[in-house]
C-alpha positions in Angstrom: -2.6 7.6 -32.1 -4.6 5.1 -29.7 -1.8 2.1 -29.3 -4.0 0.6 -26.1 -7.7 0.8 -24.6 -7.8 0.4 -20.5 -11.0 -1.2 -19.4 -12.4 -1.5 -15.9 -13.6 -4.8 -15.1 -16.8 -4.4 -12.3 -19.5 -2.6 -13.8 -17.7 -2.2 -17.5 -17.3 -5.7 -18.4 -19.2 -7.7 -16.1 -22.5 -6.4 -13.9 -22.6 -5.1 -10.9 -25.6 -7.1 -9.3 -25.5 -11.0 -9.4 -26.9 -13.7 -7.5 -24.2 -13.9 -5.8 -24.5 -10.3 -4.0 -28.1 -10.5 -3.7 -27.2 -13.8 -1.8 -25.0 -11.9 0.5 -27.0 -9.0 1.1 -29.9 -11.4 1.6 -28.4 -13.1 4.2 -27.4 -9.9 5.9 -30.7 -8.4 5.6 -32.9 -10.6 7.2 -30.6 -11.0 10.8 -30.3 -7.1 10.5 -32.7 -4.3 12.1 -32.8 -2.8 8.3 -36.0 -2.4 6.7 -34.8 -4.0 3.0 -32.2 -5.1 1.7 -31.6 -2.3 -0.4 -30.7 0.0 2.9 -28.3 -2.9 3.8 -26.8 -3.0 0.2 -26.4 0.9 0.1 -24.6 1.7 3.2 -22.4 -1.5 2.8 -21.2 -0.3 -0.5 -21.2 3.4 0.8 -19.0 2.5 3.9 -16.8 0.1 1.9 -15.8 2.9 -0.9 -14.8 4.8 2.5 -12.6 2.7 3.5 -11.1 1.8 -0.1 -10.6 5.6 0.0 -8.9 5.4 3.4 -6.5 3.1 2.0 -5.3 5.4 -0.7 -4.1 8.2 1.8 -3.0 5.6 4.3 -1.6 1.6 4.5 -2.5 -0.1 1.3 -5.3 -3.4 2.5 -6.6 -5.5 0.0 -10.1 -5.4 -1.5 -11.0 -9.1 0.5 -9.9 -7.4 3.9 -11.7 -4.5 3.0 -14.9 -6.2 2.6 -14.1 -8.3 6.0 -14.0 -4.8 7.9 -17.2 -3.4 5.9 -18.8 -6.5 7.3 -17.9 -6.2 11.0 -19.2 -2.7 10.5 -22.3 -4.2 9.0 -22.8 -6.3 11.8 -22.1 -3.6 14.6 -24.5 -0.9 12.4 -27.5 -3.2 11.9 -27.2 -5.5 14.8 -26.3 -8.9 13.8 -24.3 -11.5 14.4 -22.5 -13.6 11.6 -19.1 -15.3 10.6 -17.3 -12.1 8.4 -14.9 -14.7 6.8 -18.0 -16.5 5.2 -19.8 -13.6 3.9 -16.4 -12.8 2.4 -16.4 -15.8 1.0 -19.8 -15.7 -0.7 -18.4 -12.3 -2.1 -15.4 -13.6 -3.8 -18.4 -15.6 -6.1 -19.5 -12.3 -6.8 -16.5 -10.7 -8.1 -15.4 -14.6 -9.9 -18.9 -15.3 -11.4 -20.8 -12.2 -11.6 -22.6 -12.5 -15.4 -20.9 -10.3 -18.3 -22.6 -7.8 -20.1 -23.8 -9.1 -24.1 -21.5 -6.4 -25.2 -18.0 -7.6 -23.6 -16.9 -10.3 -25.1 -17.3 -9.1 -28.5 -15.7 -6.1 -27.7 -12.8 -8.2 -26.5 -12.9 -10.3 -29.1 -12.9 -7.0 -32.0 -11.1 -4.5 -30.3 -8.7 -3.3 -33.0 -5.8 -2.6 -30.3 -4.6 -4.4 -27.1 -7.0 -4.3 -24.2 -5.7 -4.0 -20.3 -8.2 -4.9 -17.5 -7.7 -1.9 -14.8 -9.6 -2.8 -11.6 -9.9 -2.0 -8.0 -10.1 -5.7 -7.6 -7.5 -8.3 -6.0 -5.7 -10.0 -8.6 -6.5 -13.0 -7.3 -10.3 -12.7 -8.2 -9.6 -10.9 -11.2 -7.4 -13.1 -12.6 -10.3 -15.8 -12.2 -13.0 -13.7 -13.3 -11.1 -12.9 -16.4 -10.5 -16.4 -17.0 -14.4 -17.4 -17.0 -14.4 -14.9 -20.1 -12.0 -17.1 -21.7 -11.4 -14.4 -23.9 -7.3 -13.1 -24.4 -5.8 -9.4 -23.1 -2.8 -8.0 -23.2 -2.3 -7.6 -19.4 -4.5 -6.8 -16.4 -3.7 -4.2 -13.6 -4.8 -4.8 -10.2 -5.2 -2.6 -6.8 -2.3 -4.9 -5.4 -0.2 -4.4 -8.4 -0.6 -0.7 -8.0 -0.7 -0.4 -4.2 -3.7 2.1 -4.5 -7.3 1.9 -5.4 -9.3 4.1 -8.3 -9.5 7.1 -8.7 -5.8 7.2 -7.4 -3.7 8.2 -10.3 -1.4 5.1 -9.2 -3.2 2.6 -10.5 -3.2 4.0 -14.2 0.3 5.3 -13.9 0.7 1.6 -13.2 -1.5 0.1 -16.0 1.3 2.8 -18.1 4.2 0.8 -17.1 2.7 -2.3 -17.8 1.1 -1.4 -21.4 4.5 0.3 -22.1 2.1 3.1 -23.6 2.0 7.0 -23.0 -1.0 8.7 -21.5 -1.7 10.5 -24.8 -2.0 6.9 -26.5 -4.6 5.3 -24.2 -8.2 5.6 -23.6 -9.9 4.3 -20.2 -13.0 2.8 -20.5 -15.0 2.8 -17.4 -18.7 2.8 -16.1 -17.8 5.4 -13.0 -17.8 9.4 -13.4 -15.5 9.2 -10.5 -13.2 6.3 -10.3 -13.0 5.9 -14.3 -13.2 9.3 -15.5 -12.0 11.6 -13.1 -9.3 9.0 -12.1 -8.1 8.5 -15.5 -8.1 12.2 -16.2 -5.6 12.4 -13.3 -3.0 10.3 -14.7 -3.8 12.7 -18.2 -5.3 10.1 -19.8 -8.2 10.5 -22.1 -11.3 9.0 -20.7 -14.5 7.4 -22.5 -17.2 7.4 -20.4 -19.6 4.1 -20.3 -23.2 5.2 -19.5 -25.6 2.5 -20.3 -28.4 3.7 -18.4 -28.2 7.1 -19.2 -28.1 8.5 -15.4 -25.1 11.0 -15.8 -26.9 13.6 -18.4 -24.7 16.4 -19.5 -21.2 16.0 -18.8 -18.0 17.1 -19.5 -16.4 13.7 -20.9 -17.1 12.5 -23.8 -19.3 9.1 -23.4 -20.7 5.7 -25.3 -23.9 4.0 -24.4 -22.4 0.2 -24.6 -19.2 -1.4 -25.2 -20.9 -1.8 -28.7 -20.8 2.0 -29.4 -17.0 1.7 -28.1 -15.8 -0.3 -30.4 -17.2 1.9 -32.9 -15.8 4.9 -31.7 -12.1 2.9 -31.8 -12.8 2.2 -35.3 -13.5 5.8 -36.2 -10.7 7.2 -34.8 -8.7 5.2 -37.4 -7.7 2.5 -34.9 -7.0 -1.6 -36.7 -5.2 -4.6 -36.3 
């Protein structure tokens, strides 16, 4: 029996491109040697899921100084000069502010069992980005609670403390074949795979197209208030 749904937060519940990362990738881009701002974008993201990475085999750093140490990269890669603690700054708006999908709120507001946020971001900024939901949980689970970043099984070993639940009576709901699925599946819990645009194909886990579809699938598994 499902007694708990994990959700990840970036990507799942609220979108991954905003204003406020265009902004910062903007303003990198055009003191940069990089042709668009799409080159900048990919190999910041590229270099900064190395580094998360890093963190999991070695000292734990959070996400904000993380990003500060993707940006010096930045810089030193594409040969510019800016203030890393600002472009941080303009970040945190990203993960605070960045626009939920149609789908989420309803499917926090329906969900027929308790709902735990499980994100690779600082609590700090989760906390606040949950709050613009304004929408209840049961709990949230952050990298800093967990010490260790997706698809580390620590984090959802953590998220099992905190829900109280088992694996077998959780699902993790997630937007990433890697950090959501095979990371959930490493703490043996069952994952449900969120692929809105269809770009996976074929694939072992079994997936929804929206959060929509997800709520559904809860339903017919015999799951209620």
């Amino acid at each position: 029996m499902i007694r708990a749904v994990f959700i990840d937060y970036m990507g799942t519940l609220v979108q991954e491109e905003s204003e406020y990362a265009n902004a910062v990738i903007g303003r990198c881009f055009k003191q940069s040697k990089a042709t668009k701002p799409s080159e900048v974008a990919a190999w910041w993201f590229f270099r900064h899921d190395e580094l998360l990475e890093e963190c999991n085999k070695n000292e734990y750093k959070t996400e904000y100084e993380i990003a500060y140490r993707t940006f010096l990269l930045a810089m030193e890669h594409f040969q510019f000069t800016d203030d890393a603690h600002m472009l941080c700054e303009m970040l945190t708006k990203h993960w605070t502010c960045s626009p939920p999908f149609g789908d989420a709120v309803p499917f926090l507001q329906n969900c027929p069992v308790p709902v735990f946020v499980v994100s690779s971001n600082d609590t700090l900024y989760l906390e606040e980005g949950l709050r613009r939901l304004d929408v209840p949980i049961a709990g949230l689970v952050s990298s800093e609670m967990s010490g260790a970043y997706k698809p580390d099984a620590r984090i959802f070993k953590k998220a099992l403390e905190v829900s109280g639940c088992l694996p077998e009576e959780v699902i993790h709901i997630g937007d990433s074949l890697r950090s959501d699925a095979l990371g959930a599946q490493k703490a043996g819990i069952k994952p449900l795979l969120l692929d809105r645009y269809g770009k996976y194909g074929p694939c072992v886990f079994e997936k929804v197209s929206s959060l929509t579809e997800a709520l559904e699938w809860l339903l017919q598994k015999g799951c209620s208030r």
